[in-house]
C-alpha positions as a Markdown table, in Angstrom:
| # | Residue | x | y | z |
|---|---|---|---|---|
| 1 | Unk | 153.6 | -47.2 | 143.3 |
| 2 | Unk | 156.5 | -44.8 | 143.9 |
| 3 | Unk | 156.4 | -43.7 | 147.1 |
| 4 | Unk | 155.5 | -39.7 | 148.1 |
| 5 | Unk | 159.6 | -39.0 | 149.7 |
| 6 | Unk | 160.9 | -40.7 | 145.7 |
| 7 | Unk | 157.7 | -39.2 | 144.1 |
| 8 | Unk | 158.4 | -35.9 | 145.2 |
| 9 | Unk | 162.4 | -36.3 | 144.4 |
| 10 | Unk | 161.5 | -36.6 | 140.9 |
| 11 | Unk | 159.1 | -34.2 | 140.3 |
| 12 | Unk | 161.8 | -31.6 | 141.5 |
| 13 | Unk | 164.9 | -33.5 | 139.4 |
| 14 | Unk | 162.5 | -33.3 | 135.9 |
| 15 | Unk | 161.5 | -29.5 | 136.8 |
| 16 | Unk | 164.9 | -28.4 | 137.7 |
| 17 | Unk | 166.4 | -30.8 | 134.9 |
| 18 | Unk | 168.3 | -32.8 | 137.4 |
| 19 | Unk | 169.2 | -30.2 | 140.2 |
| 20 | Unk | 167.8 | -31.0 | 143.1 |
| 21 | Unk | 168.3 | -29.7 | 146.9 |
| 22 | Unk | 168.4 | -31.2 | 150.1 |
| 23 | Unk | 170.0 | -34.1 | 150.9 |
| 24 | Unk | 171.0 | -35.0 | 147.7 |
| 25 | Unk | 171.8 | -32.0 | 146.4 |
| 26 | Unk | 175.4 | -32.2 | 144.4 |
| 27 | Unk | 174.7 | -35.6 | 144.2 |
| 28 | Unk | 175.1 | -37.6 | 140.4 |
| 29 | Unk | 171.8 | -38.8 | 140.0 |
| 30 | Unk | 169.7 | -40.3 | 137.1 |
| 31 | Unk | 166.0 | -41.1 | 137.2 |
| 32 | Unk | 165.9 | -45.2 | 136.3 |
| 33 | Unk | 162.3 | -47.0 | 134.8 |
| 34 | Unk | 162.5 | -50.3 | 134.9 |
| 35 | Unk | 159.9 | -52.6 | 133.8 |
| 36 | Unk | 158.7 | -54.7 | 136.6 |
| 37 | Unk | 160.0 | -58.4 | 136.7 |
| 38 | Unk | 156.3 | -59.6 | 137.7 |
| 39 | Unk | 153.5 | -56.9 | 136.5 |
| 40 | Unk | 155.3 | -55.6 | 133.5 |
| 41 | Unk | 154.5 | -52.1 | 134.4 |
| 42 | Unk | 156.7 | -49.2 | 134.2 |
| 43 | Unk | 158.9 | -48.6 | 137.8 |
| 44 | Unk | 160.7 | -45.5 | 138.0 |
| 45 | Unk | 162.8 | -44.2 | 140.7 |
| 46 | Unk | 165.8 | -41.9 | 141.5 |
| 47 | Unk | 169.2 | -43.9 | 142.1 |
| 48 | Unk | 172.9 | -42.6 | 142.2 |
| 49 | Unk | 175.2 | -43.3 | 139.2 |
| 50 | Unk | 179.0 | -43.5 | 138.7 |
| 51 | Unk | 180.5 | -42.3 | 135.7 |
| 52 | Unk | 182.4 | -45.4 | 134.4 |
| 53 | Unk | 184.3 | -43.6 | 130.7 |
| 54 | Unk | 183.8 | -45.4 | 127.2 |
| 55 | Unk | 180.1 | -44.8 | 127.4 |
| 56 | Unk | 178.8 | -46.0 | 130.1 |
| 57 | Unk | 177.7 | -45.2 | 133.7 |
| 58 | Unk | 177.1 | -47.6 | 137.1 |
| 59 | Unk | 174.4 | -47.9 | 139.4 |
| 60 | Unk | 174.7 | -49.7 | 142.8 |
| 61 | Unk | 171.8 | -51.9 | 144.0 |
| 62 | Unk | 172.7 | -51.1 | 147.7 |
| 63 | Unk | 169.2 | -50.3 | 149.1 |
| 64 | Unk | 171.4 | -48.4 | 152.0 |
| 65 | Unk | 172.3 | -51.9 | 153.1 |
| 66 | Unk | 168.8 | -53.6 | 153.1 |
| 67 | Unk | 169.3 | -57.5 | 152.8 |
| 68 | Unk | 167.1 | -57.6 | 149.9 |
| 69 | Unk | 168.1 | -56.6 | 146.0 |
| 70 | Unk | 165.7 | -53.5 | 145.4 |
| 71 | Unk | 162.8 | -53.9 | 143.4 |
| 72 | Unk | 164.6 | -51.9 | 140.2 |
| 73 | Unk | 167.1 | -54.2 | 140.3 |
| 74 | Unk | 165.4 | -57.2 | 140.3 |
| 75 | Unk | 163.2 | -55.7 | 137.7 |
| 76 | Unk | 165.9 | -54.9 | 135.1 |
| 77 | Unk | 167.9 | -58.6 | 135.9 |
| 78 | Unk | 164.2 | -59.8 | 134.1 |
| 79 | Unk | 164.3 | -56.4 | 131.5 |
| 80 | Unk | 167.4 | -55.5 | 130.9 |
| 81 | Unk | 166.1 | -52.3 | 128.9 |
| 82 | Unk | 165.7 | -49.5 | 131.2 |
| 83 | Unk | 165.2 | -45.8 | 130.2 |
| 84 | Unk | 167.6 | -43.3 | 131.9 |
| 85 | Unk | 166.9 | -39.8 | 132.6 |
| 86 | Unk | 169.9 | -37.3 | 133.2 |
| 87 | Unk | 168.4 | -34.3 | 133.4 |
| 88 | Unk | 169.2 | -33.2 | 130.0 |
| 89 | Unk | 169.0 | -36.1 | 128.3 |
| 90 | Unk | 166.5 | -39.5 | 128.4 |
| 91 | Unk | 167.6 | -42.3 | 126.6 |
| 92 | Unk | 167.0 | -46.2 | 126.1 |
| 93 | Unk | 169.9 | -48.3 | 127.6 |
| 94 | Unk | 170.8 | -51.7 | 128.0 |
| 95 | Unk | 171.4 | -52.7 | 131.8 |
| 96 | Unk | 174.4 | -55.3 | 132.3 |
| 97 | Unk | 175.2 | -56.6 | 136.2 |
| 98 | Unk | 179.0 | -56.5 | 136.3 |
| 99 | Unk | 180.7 | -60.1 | 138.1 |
| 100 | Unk | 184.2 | -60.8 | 139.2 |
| 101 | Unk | 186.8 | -58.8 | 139.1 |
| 102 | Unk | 184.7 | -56.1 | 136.8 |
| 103 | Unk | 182.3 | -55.5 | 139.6 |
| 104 | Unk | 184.8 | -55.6 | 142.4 |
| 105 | Unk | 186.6 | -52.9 | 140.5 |
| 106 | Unk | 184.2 | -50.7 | 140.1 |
| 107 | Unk | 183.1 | -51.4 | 144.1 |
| 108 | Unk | 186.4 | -50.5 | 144.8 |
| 109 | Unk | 186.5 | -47.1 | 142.9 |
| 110 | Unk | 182.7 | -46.3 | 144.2 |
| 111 | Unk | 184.2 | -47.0 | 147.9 |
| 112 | Unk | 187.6 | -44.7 | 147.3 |
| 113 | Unk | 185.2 | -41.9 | 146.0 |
| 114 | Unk | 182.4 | -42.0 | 149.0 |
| 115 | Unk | 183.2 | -44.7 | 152.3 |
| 116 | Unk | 179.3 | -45.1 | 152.4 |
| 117 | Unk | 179.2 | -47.5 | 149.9 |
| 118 | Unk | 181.8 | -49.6 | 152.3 |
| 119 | Unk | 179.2 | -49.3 | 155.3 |
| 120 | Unk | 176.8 | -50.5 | 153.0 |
| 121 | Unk | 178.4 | -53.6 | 152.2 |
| 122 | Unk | 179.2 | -54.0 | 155.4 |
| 123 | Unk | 175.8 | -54.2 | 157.0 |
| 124 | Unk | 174.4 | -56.7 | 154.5 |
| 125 | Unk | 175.4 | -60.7 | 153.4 |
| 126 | Unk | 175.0 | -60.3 | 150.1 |
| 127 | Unk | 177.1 | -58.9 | 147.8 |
| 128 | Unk | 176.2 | -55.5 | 146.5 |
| 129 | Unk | 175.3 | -55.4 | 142.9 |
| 130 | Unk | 177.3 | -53.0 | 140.3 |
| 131 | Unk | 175.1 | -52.3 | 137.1 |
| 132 | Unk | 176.6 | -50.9 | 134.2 |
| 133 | Unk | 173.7 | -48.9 | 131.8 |
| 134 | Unk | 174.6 | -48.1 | 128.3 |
| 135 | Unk | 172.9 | -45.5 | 125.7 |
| 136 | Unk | 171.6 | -47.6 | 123.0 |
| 137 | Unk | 172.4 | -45.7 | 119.7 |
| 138 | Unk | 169.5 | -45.0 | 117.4 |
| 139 | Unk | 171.0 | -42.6 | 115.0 |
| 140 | Unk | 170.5 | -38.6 | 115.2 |
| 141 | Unk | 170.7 | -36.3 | 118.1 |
| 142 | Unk | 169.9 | -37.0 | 121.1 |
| 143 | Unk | 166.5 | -36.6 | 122.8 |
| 144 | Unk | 167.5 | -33.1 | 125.2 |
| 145 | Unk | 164.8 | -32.5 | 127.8 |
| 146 | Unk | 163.8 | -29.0 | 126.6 |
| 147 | Unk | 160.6 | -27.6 | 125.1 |
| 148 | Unk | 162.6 | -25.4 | 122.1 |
| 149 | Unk | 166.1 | -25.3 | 120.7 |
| 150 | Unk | 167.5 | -22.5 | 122.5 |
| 151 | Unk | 166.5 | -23.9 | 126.1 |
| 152 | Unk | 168.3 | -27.1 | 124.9 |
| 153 | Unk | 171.4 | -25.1 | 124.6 |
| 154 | Unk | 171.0 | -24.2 | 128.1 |
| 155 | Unk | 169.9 | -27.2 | 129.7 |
| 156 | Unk | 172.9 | -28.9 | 128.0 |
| 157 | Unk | 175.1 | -26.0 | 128.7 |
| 158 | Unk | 174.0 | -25.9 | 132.8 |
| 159 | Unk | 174.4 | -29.8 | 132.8 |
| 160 | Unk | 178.0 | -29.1 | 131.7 |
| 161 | Unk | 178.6 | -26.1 | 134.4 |
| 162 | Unk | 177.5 | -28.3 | 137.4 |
| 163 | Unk | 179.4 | -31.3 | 136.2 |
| 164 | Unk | 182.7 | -29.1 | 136.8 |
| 165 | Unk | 181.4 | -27.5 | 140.0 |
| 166 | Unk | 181.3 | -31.4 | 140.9 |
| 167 | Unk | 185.0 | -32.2 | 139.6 |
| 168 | Unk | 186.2 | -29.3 | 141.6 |
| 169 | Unk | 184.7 | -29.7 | 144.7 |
| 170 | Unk | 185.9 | -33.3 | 144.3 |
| 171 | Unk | 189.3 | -32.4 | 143.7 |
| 172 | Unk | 189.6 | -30.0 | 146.5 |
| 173 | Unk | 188.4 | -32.4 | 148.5 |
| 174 | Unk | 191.4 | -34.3 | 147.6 |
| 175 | Unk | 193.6 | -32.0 | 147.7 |
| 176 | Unk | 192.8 | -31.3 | 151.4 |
| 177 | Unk | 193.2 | -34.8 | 152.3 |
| 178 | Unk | 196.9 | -34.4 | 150.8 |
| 179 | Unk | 197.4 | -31.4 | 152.9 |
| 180 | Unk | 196.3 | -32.8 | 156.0 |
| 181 | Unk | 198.6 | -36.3 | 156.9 |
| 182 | Unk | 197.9 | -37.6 | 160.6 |
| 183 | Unk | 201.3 | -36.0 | 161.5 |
| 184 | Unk | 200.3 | -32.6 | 159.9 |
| 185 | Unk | 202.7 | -33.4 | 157.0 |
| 186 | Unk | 201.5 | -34.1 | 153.1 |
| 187 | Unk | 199.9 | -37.3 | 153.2 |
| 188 | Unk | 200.7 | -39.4 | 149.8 |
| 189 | Unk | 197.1 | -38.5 | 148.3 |
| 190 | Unk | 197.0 | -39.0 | 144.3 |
| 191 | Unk | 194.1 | -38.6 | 142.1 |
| 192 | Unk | 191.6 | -41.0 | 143.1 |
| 193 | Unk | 190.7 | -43.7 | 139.9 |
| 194 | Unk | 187.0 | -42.6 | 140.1 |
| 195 | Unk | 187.9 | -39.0 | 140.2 |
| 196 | Unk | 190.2 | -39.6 | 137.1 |
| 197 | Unk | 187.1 | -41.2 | 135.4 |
| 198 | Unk | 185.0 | -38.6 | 135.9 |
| 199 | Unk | 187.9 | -35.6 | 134.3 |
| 200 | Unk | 188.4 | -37.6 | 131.1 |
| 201 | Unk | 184.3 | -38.0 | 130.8 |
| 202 | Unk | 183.7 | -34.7 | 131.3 |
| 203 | Unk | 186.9 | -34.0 | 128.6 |
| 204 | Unk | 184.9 | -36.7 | 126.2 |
| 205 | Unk | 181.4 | -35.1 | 126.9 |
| 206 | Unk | 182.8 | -31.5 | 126.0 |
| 207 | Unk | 184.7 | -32.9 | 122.9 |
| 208 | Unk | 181.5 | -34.4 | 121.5 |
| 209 | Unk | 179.1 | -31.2 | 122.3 |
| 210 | Unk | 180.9 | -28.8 | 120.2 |
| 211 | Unk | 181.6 | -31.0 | 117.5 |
| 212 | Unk | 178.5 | -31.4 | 117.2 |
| 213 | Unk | 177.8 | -27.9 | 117.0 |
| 214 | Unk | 180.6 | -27.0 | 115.0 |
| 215 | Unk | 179.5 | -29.5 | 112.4 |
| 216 | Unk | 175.4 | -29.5 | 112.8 |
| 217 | Unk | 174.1 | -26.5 | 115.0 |
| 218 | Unk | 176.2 | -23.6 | 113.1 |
| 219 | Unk | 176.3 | -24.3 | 109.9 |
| 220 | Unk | 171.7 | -24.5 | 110.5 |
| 221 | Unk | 172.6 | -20.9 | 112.2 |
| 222 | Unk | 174.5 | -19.8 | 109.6 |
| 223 | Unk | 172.1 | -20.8 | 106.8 |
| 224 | Unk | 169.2 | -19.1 | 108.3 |
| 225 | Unk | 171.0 | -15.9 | 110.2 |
| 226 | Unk | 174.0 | -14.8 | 108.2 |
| 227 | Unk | 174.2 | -11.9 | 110.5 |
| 228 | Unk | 175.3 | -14.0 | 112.6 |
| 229 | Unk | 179.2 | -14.7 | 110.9 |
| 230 | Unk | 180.8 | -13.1 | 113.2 |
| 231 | Unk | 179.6 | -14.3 | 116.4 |
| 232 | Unk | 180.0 | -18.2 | 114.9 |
| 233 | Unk | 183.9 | -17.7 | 113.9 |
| 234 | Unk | 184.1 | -16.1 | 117.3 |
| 235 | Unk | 182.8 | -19.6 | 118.8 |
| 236 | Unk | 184.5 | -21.8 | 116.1 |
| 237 | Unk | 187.4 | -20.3 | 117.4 |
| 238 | Unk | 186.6 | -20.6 | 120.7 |
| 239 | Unk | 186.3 | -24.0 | 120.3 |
| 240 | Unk | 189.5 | -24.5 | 119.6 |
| 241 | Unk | 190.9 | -22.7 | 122.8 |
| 242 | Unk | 188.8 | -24.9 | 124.6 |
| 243 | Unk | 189.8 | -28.5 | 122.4 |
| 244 | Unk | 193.4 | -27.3 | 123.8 |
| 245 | Unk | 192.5 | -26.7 | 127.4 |
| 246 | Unk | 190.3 | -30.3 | 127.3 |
| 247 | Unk | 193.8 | -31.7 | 125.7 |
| 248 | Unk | 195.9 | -30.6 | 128.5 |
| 249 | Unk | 193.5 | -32.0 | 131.0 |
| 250 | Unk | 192.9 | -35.3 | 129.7 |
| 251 | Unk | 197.3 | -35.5 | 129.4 |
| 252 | Unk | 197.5 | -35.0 | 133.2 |
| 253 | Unk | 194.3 | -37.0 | 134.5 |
| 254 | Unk | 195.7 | -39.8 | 132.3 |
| 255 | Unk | 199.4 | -39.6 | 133.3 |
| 256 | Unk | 198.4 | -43.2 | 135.5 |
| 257 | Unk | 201.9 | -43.9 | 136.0 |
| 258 | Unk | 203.0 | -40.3 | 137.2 |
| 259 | Unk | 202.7 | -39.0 | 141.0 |
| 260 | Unk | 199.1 | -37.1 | 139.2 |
| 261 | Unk | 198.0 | -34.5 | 142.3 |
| 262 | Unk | 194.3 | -33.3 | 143.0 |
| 263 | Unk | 196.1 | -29.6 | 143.0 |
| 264 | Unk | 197.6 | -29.8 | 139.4 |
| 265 | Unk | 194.3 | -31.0 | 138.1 |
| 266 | Unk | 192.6 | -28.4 | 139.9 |
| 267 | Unk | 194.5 | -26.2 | 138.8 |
| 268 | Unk | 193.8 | -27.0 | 135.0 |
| 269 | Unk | 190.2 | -27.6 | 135.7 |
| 270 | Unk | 189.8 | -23.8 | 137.0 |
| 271 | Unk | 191.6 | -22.9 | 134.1 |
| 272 | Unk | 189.7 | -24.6 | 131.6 |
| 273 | Unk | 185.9 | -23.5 | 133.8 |
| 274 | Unk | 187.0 | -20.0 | 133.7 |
| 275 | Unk | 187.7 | -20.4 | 129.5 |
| 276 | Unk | 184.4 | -22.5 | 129.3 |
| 277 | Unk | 181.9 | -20.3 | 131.5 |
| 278 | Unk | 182.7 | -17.1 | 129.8 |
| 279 | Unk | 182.5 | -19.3 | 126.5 |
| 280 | Unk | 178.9 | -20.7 | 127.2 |
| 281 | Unk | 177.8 | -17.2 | 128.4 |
| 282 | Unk | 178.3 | -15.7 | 125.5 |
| 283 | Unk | 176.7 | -18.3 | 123.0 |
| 284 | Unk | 174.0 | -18.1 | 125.2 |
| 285 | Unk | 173.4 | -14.7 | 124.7 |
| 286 | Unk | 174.1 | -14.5 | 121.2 |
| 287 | Unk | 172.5 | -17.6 | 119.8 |
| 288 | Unk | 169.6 | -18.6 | 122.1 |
| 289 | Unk | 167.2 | -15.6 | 120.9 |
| 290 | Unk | 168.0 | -16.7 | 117.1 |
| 291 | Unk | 167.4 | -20.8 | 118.1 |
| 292 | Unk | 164.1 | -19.7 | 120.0 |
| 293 | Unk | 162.8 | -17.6 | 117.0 |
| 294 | Unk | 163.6 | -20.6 | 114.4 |
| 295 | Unk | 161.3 | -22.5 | 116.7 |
| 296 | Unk | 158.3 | -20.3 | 117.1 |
């Protein structure tokens, strides 16, 4: 049975599609069902994730330093098929417990990005599990938690928005660690390795969205509302401003070898929100009433 405090934390994550408030609120979070390792039964409960690039993210199995594996990782070491919920999406993914030098990697960049995951490890013997989930592809789009095809654009469009408010909170973040050494002088602050993961996801994640719109969602707009020429070219295009913007933020998050500071990527991450908001305002507007009527 889930218990009422992770009960009630997912009832509010599926209604808000994966906003929630309170302690956790601006918190990465999926909502993980396993399949128990003894009863077979479905397990679901909320963890934390970390965005780890080519497709994948990581869960920690740190119970908040309890001695003992939690039960949903134990569960998915015997079922290594878990279904994911991101808010927007739910998908089927295969679970894989990191070892070595992978796991202690990816430790390492969960401890650079929050020190509670160091205080964790430190009040426990065993060593912390990293799990790395990915989407198993089954061809076509994506399941998008949304009853019609116009709220999908804006479930998928809000998931977007408060990924960035995340990236730019995180970066100034950074940026006033820079600013304030021990001495009061710059301290030598560079863009954290998890921070830089979670720019060039949010680069790949954008990339992929309006391709696929550009090459599925308008031409089925265009087909049924030819009124509505104008206002695609004016998004097509649009697009294109944005590819550039995502282009010059992925060259300075993955400048690894430079002196890369949270400021500059700030910088081009307000740009490229400022582009993108007024972007996914107006498709909004403009092409949510047409989806919602193709649906009815």
């Amino acid at each position: 049975m889930t218990n009422p405090f992770n009960q009630q934390l997912i009832d509010e994550f599926r209604a808000n599609h994966g906003q929630v408030g309170g302690h956790f609120e601006g918190a990465r979070l999926i909502v993980l069902t396993t399949t128990g390792a003894r009863t077979g039964t479905p397990h679901t409960t909320p963890v934390g994730f970390l965005h780890d690039g080519d497709g994948r993210i990581l869960v920690i199995a740190s119970a908040g330093g309890s001695p003992k594996h939690p039960d949903w990782f134990r569960n998915l070491v015997a079922h290594p098929r878990v279904t994911v919920e991101s808010g927007a999406f739910t998908y089927e993914a295969e679970a894989v417990v990191l070892t070595g030098k992978e796991r202690d990697r990816a430790f390492a960049r969960a401890v650079e990005s929050d020190p509670g995951w160091a205080e964790y490890q430190a009040g426990t013997d065993r060593v912390i599990p990293v799990v790395a989930l990915r989407a198993i592809a089954k061809g076509g789009p994506p399941n998008i938690n949304a009853g019609s095809m116009g709220k999908a654009v804006k479930v998928v469009h809000d998931a977007f928005r408060r990924e960035l408010a995340l990236i730019r909170q995180e970066l100034a973040g950074e940026q006033s660690a820079r600013n304030s050494g021990p001495d009061g002088t710059h301290s030598n602050t560079r863009l954290g390795a998890q921070l830089r993961i979670n720019c060039l996801t949010l680069c790949q994640g954008l990339h992929n969205h309006h391709t696929g719109e550009d090459i599925a969602l308008f031409p089925f707009l265009a087909d049924r509302h030819p009124e509505l020429a104008p206002v695609l070219d004016r998004l097509r295009h649009e697009h294109e401003r944005i590819a550039a913007l995502l282009e010059d933020l992925r060259r300075v998050v993955a400048d690894e070898a430079g002196d890369t500071e949270p400021g500059h990527v700030l910088r081009e991450v307000e740009r490229l929100t400022a582009e993108l908001e007024a972007h996914l305002t107006y498709e909004e507007e403009q092409l949510i009433p047409a989806l919602d009527a193709a649906t009815v």
